[in-house]
C-alpha positions in Angstrom: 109.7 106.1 105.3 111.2 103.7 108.2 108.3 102.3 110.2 109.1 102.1 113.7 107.1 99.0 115.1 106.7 95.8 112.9 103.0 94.3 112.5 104.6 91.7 115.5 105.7 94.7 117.5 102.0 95.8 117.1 100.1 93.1 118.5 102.3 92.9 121.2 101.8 96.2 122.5 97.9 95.4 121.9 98.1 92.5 124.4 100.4 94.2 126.9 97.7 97.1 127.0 95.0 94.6 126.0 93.4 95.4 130.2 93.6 98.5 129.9 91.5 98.9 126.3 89.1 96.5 128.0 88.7 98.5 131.0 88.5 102.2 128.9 86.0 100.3 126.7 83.8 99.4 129.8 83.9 103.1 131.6 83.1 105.0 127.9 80.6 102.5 126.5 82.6 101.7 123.4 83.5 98.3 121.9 87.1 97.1 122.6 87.6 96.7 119.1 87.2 99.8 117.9 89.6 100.9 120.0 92.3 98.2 118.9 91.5 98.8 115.4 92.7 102.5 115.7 96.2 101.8 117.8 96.9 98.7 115.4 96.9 101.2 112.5 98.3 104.2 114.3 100.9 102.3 116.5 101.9 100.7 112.8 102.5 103.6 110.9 104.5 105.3 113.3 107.6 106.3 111.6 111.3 108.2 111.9 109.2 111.5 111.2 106.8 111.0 114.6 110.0 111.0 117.0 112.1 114.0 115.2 108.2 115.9 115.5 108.2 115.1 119.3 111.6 116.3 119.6 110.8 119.5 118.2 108.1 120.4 120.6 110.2 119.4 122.9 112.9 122.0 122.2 110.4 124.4 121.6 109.2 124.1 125.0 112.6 124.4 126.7 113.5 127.5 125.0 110.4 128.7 126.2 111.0 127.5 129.8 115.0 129.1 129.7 114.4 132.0 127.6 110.9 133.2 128.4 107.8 132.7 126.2 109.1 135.9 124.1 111.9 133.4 122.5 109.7 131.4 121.0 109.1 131.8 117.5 105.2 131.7 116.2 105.9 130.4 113.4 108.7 127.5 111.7 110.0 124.0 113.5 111.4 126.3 116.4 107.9 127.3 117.3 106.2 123.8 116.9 104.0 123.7 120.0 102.1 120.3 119.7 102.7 116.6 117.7 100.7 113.3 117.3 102.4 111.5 120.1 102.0 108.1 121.7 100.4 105.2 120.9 97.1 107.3 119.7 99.2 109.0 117.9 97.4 112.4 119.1 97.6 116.0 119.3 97.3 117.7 122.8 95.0 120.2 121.1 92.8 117.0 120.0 93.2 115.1 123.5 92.0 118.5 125.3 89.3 118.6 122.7 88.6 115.0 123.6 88.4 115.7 127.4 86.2 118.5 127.5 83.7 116.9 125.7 84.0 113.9 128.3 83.0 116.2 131.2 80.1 118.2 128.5 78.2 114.5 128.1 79.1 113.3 130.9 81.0 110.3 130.5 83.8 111.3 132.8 84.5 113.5 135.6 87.7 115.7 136.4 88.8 113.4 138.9 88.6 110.6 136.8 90.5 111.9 134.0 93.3 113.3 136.2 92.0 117.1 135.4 91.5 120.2 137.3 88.2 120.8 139.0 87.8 124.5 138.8 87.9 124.6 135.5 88.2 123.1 131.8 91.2 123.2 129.5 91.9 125.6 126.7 93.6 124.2 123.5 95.0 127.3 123.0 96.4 128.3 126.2 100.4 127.2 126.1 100.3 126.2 129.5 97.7 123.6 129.1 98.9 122.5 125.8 102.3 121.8 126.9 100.6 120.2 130.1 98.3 117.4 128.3 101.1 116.9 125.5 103.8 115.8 127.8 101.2 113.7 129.8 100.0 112.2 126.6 103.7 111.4 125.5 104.5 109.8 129.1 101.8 108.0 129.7 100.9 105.3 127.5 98.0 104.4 129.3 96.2 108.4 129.1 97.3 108.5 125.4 95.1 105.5 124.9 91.7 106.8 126.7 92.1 110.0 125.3 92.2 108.4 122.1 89.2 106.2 123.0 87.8 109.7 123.7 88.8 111.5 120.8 87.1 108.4 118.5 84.0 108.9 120.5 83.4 112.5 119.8 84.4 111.4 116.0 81.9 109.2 115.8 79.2 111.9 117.7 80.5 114.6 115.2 80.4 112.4 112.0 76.5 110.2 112.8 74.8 112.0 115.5 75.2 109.3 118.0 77.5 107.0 119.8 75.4 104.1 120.0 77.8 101.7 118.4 75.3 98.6 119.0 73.2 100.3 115.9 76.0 101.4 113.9 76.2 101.0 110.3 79.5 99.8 108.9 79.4 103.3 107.0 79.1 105.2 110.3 81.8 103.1 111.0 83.9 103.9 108.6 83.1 107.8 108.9 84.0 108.1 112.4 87.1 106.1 111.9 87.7 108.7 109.1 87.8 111.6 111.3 89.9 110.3 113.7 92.2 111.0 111.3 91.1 113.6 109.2 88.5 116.6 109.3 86.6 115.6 106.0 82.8 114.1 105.0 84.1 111.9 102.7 85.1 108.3 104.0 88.7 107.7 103.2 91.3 105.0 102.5 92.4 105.4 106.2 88.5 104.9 107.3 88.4 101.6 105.3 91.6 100.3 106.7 90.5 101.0 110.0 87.5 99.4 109.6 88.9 96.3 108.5 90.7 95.6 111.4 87.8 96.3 113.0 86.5 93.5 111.5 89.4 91.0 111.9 89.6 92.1 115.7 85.6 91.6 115.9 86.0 88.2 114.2 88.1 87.2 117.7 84.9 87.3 119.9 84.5 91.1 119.4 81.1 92.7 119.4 77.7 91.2 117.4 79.7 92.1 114.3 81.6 88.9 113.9 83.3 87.2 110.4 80.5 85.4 109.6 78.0 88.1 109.5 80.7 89.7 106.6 80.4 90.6 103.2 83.1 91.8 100.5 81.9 93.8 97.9 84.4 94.6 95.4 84.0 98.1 92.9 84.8 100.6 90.8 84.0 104.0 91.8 83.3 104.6 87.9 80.6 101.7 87.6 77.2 102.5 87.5 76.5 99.0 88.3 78.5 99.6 91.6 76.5 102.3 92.5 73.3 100.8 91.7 74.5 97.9 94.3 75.2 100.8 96.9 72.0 102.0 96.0 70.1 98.7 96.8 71.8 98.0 99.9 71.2 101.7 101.2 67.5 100.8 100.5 67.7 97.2 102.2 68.6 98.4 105.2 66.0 100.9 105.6 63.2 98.4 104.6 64.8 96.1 106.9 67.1 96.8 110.1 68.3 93.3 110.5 70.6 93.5 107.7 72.3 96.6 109.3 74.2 93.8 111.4 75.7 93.2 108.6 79.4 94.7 107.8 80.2 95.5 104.5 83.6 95.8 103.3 83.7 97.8 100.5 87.1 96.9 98.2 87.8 99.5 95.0 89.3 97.1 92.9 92.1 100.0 91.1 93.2 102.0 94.5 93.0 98.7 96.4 94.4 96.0 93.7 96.5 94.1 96.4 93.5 93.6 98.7 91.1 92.5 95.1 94.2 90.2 94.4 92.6 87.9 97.4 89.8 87.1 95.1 90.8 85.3 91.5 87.5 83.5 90.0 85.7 87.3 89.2 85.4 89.5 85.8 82.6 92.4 86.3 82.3 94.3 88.9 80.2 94.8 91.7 81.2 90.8 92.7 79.8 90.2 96.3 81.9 87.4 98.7 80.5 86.0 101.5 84.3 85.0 103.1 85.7 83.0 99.9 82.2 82.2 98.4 81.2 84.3 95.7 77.7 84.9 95.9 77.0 87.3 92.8 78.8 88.5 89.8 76.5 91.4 87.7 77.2 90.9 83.9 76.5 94.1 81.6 72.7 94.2 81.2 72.0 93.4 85.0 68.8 96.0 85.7 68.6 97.6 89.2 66.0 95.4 90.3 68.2 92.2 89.5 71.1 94.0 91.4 68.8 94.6 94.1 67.7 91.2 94.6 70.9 89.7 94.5 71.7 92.5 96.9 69.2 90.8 99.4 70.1 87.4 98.9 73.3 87.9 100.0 72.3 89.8 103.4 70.3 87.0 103.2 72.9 84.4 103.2 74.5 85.6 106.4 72.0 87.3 108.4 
């Protein structure tokens, strides 16, 4: 499919709004980068689909307003009452979702986000859909906090907390997941997310910088991989200071183009400290070995 904004396009919108994510980052507690890394993949993958969606909710709406709500169909393209729209690329069901649970914790008041005051917004009410969905398709700068919202409540669903300072590069990973998608597992979008993350964070982001990086690369059929999984899930625990350390985590058959970047590795799990290869396991390898050279690569960067 036709993608709508080229990776130039991309960053550009990024800097024009570039304030704007700084100053939503500020008033929600959550790091700039983050936020970036979400519009750079949603604002990319916009495609001819997204605007022909809009349009239909769009029509649906004005047949409501000329006919009367009776017109409307329930069901099929005619009735399609809400689309991903904007930047955020999100739904006004998921933007009202968003909102309410700004004013339940606190983080914002009705004033602030431009709300009514006597009384909260119901996904399922037409009126209000309608309401946030046009607002969220005119105004660039409300599709983005709501966004910054919605990934918020994501991350509060998926680790129990939104205290990004402490986050794991897995709890990362899962709330960037379910921005996207209702599901436990972390997925391809999740990863991708996360590594722009990283890129942005290696620009003077948060205390998650490039040099405090490592690649692992893996097979999700290798026991060795697992057992490297395994040992840094135990390092961690046995010692926080190494959860300041992101781990990108490259499956080497889904992700091929991304283990391309790296040409002087066999086996599997091979961990890369930027371009230096810092361990290669070899058949044999016992979990104790893997979990040394585990450490000494935390080590290496920490």
């Amino acid at each position: 499919m036709i993608k709508l904004y080229s990776v130039k396009k991309t960053e550009r919108i990024l800097a024009e709004y570039d304030g704007w994510i700084e100053t939503v980052s500020k008033r929600y507690a959550i790091p700039s980068t983050m936020i970036k890394a979400v519009l750079r993949k949603e604002i990319a993958d916009i495609d001819l689909l997204d605007p022909a969606a809009d349009l239909l909710v769009r029509l649906c709406y004005l047949r409501r307003r000329l006919f009367g709500r009776g017109t409307v169909k329930r069901r099929g393209i005619l009735g399609k009452r809400d689309s991903s729209t904007g930047y955020a690329q999100i739904f006004a069901y998921v933007a009202i979702n968003a909102a309410n649970y700004a004013l339940e914790h606190g983080l914002d008041d009705a004033a602030g986000l431009g709300l009514p005051e006597n009384r909260r917004l119901d996904g399922t009410n037409e009126d209000d859909l309608h309401a946030m969905w046009l607002r969220l398709k005119r105004d660039s700068r409300f599709n983005i906090q709501m966004g910054a919202l919605n990934l918020i409540s994501a991350a509060e669903e998926m680790n129990g907390h939104t205290d990004f300072a402490r986050c794991t590069p897995e709890e990362l990973q899962r709330a960037f997941t379910r921005y996207n998608a209702r599901t436990d597992r972390i997925t391809a979008y999740g990863k991708e997310v996360y590594g722009y993350y990283l890129r942005y964070c290696g620009h003077g982001g948060t205390k998650m910088n490039a040099e405090k990086t490592l690649t692992i690369l893996h097979l999700d059929n290798c026991p060795y991989c697992h057992k490297a999984r395994r040992a840094l899930d135990e390092l961690r625990e046995e010692n926080p200071a190494y959860r300041g350390v992101a781990v990108e985590w490259i499956e080497e058959e889904r992700e091929s183009e991304a283990a391309d970047r790296y040409t002087d590795y066999y086996y599997v799990p091979t961990i890369y400290a930027g371009a230096d290869k810092l361990y290669e396991a070899h058949p044999g390898d016992s979990y104790e070995k893997i979990k040394a050279e585990v450490k000494r690569a935390l080590d290496a960067v920490v």
